[in-house]
PASEBA-1860 file (N, C-alpha, C; in nm, 3 decimals):
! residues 105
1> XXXXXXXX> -2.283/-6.325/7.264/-2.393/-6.369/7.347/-2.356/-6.496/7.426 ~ -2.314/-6.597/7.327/-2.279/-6.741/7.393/-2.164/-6.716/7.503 ~ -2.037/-6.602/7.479/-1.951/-6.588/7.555/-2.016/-6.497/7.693 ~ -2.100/-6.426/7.682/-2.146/-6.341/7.794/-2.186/-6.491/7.891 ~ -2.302/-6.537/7.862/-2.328/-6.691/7.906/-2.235/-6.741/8.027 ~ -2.121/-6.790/7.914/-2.034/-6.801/7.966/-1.952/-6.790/8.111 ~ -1.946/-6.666/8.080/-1.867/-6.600/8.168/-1.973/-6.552/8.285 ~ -2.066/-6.584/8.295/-2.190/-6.515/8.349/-2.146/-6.680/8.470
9> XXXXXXXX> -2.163/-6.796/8.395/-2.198/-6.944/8.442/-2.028/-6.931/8.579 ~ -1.919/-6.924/8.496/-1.805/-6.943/8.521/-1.802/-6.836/8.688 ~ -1.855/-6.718/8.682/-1.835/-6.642/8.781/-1.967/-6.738/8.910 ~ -2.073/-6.753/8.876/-2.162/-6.820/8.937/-2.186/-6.969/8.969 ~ -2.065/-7.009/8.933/-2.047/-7.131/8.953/-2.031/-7.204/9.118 ~ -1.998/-7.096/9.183/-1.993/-7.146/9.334/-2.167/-7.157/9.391 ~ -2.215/-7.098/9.354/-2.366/-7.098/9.398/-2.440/-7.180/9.335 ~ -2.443/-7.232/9.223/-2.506/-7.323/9.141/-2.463/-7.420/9.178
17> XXXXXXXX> -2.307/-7.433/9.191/-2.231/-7.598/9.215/-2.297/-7.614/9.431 ~ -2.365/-7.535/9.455/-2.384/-7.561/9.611/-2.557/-7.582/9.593 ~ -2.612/-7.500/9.536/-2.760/-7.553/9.508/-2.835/-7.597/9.366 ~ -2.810/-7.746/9.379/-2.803/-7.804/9.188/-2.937/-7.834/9.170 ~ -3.025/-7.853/9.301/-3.174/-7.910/9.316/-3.251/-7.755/9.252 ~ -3.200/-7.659/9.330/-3.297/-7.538/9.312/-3.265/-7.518/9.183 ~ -3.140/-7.466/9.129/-3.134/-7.441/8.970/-3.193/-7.550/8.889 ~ -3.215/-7.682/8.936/-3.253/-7.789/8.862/-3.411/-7.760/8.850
25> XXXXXXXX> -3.511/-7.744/8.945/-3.592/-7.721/8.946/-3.659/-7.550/8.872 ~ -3.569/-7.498/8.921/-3.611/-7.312/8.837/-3.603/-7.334/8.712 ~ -3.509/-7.407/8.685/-3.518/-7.431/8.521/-3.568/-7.518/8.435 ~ -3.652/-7.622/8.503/-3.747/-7.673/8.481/-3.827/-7.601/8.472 ~ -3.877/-7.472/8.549/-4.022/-7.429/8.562/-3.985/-7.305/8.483 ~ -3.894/-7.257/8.438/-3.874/-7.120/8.338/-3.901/-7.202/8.198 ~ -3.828/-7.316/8.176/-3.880/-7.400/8.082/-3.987/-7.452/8.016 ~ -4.099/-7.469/8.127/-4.239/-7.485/8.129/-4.276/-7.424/8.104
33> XXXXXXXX> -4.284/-7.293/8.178/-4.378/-7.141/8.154/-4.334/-7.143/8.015 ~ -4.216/-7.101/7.947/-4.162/-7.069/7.801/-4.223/-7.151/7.684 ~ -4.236/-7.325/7.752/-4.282/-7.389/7.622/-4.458/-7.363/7.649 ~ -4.517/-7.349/7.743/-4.666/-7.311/7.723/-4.714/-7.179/7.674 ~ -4.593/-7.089/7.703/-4.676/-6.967/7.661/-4.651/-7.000/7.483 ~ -4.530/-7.051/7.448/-4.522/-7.059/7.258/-4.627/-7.185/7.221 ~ -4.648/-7.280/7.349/-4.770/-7.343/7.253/-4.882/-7.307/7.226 ~ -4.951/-7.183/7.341/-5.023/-7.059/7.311/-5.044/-7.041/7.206
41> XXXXXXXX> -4.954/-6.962/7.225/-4.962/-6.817/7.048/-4.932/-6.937/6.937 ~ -4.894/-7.063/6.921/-4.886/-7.157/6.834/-5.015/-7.181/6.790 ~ -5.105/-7.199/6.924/-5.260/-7.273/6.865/-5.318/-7.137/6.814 ~ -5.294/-7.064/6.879/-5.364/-6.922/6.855/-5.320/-6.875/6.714 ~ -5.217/-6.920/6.637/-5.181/-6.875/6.506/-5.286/-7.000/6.412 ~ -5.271/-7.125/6.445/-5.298/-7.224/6.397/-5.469/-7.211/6.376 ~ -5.524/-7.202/6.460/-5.642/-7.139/6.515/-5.726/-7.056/6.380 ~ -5.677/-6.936/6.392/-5.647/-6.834/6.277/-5.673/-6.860/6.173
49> XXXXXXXX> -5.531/-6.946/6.098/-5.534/-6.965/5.985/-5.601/-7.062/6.018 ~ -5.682/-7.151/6.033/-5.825/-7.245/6.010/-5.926/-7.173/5.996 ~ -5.965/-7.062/6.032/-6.037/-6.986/6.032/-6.049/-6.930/5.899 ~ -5.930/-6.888/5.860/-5.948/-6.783/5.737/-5.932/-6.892/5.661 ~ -5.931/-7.036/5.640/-5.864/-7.146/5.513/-6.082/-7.141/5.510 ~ -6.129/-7.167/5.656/-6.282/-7.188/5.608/-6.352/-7.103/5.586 ~ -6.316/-6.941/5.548/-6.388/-6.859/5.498/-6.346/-6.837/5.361 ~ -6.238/-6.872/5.328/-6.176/-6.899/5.197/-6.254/-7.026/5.119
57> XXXXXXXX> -6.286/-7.147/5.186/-6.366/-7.223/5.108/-6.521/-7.189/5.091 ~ -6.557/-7.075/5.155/-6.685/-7.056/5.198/-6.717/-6.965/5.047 ~ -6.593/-6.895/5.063/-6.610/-6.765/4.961/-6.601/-6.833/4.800 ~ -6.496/-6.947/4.838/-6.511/-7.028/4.657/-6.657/-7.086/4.648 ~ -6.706/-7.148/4.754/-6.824/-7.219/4.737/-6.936/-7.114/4.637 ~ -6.935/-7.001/4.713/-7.033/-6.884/4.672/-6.954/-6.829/4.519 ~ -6.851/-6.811/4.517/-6.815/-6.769/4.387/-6.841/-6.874/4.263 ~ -6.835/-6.992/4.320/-6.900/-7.139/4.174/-7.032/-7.141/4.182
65> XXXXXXXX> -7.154/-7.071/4.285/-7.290/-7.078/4.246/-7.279/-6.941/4.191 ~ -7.217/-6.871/4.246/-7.235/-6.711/4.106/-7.232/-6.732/3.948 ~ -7.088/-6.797/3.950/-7.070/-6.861/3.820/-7.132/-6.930/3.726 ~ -7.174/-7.045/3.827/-7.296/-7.117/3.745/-7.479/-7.033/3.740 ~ -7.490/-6.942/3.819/-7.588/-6.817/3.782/-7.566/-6.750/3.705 ~ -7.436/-6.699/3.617/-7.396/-6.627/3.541/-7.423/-6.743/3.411 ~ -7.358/-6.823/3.404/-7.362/-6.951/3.299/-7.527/-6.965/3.216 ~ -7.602/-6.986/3.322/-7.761/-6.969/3.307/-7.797/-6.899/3.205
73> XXXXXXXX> -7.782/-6.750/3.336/-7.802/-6.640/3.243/-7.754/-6.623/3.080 ~ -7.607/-6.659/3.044/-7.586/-6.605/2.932/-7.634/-6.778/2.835 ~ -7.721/-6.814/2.858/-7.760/-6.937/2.800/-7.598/-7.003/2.736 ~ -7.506/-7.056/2.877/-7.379/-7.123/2.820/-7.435/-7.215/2.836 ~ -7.510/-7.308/2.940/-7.590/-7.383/3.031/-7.704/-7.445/3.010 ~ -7.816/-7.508/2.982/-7.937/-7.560/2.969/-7.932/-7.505/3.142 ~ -8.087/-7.392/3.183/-8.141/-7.355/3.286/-8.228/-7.457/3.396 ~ -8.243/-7.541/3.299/-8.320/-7.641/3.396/-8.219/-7.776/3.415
81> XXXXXXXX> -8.203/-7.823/3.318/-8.119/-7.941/3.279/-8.211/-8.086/3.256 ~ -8.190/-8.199/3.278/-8.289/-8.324/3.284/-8.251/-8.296/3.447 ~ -8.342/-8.428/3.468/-8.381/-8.439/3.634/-8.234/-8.546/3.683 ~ -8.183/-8.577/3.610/-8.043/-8.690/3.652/-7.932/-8.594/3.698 ~ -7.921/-8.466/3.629/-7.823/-8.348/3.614/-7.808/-8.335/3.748 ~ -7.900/-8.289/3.853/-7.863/-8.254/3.977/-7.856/-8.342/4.104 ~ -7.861/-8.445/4.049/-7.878/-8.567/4.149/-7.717/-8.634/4.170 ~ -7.665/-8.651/4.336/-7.566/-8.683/4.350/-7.493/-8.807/4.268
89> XXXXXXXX> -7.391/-8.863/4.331/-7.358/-8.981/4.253/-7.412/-9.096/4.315 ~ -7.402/-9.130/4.451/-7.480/-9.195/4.524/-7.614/-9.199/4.434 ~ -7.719/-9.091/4.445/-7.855/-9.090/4.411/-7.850/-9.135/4.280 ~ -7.755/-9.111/4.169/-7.739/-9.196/4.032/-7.749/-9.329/4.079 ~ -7.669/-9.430/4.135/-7.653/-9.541/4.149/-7.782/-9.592/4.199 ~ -7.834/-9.503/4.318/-7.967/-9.597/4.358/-8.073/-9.598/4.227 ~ -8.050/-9.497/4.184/-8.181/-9.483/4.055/-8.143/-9.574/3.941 ~ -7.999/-9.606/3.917/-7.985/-9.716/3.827/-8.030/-9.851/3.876
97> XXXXXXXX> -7.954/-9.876/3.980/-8.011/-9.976/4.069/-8.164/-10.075/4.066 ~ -8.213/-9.920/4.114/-8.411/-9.968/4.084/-8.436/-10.017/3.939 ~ -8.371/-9.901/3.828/-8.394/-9.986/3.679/-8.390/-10.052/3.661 ~ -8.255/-10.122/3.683/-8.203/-10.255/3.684/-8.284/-10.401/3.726 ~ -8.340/-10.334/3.810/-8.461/-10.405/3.891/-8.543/-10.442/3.834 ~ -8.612/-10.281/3.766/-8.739/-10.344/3.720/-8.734/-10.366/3.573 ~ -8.648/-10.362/3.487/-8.619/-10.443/3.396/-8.610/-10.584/3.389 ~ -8.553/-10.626/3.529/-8.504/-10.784/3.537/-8.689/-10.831/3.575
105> X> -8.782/-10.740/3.658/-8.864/-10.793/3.672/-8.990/-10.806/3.537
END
């Protein structure tokens, strides 16, 4: 391949060595077209797999409330729980917070 090249350059060398602007420029712009069309199909792959990574987290999300519906059910779980159980961590802290409060008061 590299030798076809080659020998391709070596025979065409009188026409290239007389117009260095035009080959300079064509191959700039074969260059261009080439790296936009692969950054294309690059985003377009990239694209994709973001796509399927957030239907993949979508599908775990739903498979850990199945789980914990299943848990319920086979009484592994307290069904209700206390009222602290479902409250974020944030919402823990403010609710300690207020205690704290009204203890000191």
């Amino acid at each position: 391949m590299w030798k076809d090249a080659i020998e391709i350059l070596q025979k065409e060398w009188g026409v290239l060595s007389s117009a260095p602007w035009a080959f300079a420029i064509s191959s700039v712009v074969v260059f261009s077209v080439a790296f936009t069309a692969i950054k294309w199909r690059y985003d377009g792959i990239v694209e994709n797999l973001r796509e399927r990574l957030e239907t993949m987290k979508e599908r775990l999300t739903a498979k850990d409330t199945q789980l914990d519906e299943y848990r319920e059910r086979l009484h592994l779980v307290p069904a209700s729980g206390s009222e602290f159980s479902r409250l974020t961590h944030a919402e823990l802290k403010q609710r300690t917070l207020k205690l704290v409060d009204d203890l000191r008061k």
